[in-house]
C-alpha positions, 0 to 999 in steps of 0.5 A, a space after each residue: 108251200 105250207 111250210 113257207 107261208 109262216 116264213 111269208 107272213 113275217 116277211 110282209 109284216 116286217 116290211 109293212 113296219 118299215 113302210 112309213 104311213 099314209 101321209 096325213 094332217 099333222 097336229 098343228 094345235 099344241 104350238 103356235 111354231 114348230 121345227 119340221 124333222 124329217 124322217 131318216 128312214 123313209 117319207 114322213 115326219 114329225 113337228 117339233 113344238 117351239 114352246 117360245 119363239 125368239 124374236 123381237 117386237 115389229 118396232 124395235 126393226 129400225 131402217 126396214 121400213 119399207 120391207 117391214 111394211 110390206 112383210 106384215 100386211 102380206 102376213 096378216 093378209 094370209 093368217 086372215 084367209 085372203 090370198 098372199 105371196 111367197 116372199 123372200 127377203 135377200 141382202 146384207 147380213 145382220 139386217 133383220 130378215 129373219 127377225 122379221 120374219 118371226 116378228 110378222 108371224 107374232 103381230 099376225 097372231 096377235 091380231 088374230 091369236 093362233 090364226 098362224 102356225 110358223 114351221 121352221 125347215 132348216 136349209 139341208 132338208 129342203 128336199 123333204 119340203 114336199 113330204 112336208 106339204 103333202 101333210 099340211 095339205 087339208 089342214 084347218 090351220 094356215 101355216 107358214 113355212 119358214 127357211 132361213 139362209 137358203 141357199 144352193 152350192 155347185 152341184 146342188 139339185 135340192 133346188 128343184 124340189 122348192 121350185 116345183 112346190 112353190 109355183 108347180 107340179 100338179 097339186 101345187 102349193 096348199 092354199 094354207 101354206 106360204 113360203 118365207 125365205 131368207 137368203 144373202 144371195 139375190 137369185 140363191 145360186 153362187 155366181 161363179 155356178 151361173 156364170 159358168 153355167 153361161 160360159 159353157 152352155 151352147 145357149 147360155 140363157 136357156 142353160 141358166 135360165 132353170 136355176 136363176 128362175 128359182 127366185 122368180 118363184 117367189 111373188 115378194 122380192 124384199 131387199 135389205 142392204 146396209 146401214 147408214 150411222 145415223 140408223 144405227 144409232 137409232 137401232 141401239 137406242 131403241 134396243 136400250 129403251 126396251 131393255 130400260 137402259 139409262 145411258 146419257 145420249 152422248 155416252 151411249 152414241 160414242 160407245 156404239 159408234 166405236 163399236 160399230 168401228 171396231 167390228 167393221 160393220 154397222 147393221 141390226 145385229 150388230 147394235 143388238 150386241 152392242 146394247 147386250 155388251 152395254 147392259 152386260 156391263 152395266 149390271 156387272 159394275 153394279 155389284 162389283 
């Protein structure tokens, strides 16, 4: 036996590396936003500081006045201490959800400057999101935790870990924490899986009923859908105003809206390309 003890003990601090820590706090003082990174070989992670977030003004999102208004005082609600919702914002590509999502996050903070944490955690890692709550969870800070184009395929069962963090299991979600989501799809799921799902279920509304709930989940439900011209026109402006652009008015709507006609689209994306494009070329003939 004497012999095995020293085989024994290497054994056990091998696998006493191996086993991940005790989850705890995460240090959520060097930024004000993070990207959650998982780890591969076991529970935990790390926060990834964003030293500079790549967003736009409140302002300048133009045909979203009614989400925008909404989003922002529920945002600035929670960085203030009081009781918010988890929000997901659905609809037309290109109209501003995630922009406006990191545009409530920094008007939030500049009123209440390093009130609110943004943690981005990317769509295939989902199903850590509750190791990642498990470390807010007791921390001094109020985070926001944010998914851009969530969404879940056939066979994904990913879904589930965000329904029992958002308004289940035992813990529940941490007070400090909120949930933003951004997605094309209305309830998350494609509709030929619900669909199925109906068609071939002995009862088809219990049988769907554990996937189209996932979006009942969320207390905002904010719609963006798309632009008409004259809206479009107004986003291009405003991004040429704030770029300092001088562009005779006439000039520029017909150069937008022949852009607009040659993409097949008119939405906040494509008006920000639109006025890169212009001031591009703007300052390209300047020292031809």
């Amino acid at each position: 036996m004497n012999t095995l003890l020293p085989l024994l003990t290497r054994i056990a601090d091998a696998l006493d590396r191996l086993s991940p820590p005790p989850a705890g706090p995460l240090d959520l003082g060097s930024a004000d936003a993070f990207v959650w990174q998982p780890s591969r070989h076991g529970r935990g992670g790390t926060l990834a500081p964003v030293p500079v977030v790549a967003h736009v003004d409140i302002g300048l999102l133009q045909g979203i006045d009614h989400a925008k208004t909404i989003l922002l005082e529920n945002t600035q609600r929670f960085a203030a201490g009081f009781p918010a919702n988890n929000a997901m914002l659905w609809g037309a590509r290109g109209m501003g959800k995630s922009s406006l999502v990191k545009a409530a996050h920094a008007a939030a903070n500049a009123a209440l400057p390093h009130a609110l944490a943004l943690i981005e955690i990317h769509r295939e890692d989902i199903c850590t999101l509750p190791d990642l709550l498990t470390h807010l969870r007791g921390s001094p800070r109020r985070v926001l935790v944010f998914c851009d184009d969530l969404s879940f395929e056939r066979e994904d069962a990913d879904y589930k870990a965000l329904k029992s963090v958002l308004d289940g299991g035992i813990e529940g979600r941490p007070p400090n924490v909120l949930f933003y989501a951004t997605s094309n799809r209305r309830h998350l799921m494609p509709r030929d899986m619900i669909d199925n799902e109906r068609a071939t279920a002995i009862s088809p509304g219990e049988a769907t009923e554990e996937k189209v709930s996932l979006s009942d989940r969320f207390g905002l439900w904010l719609g963006f859908h798309g632009c008409d011209q004259a809206t479009f026109l107004a986003m291009a402006e405003a991004y040429v105003a704030e770029l300092g652009l001088v562009v005779p008015s006439a000039e520029l709507r017909a150069q937008a809206i022949e852009w607009s006609v040659t993409r097949g689209a008119r939405s906040g994306r494509v008006a920000w390309q639109f006025v890169q494009d212009l001031a591009g070329r703007n300052q390209f003939q300047r020292i031809s």
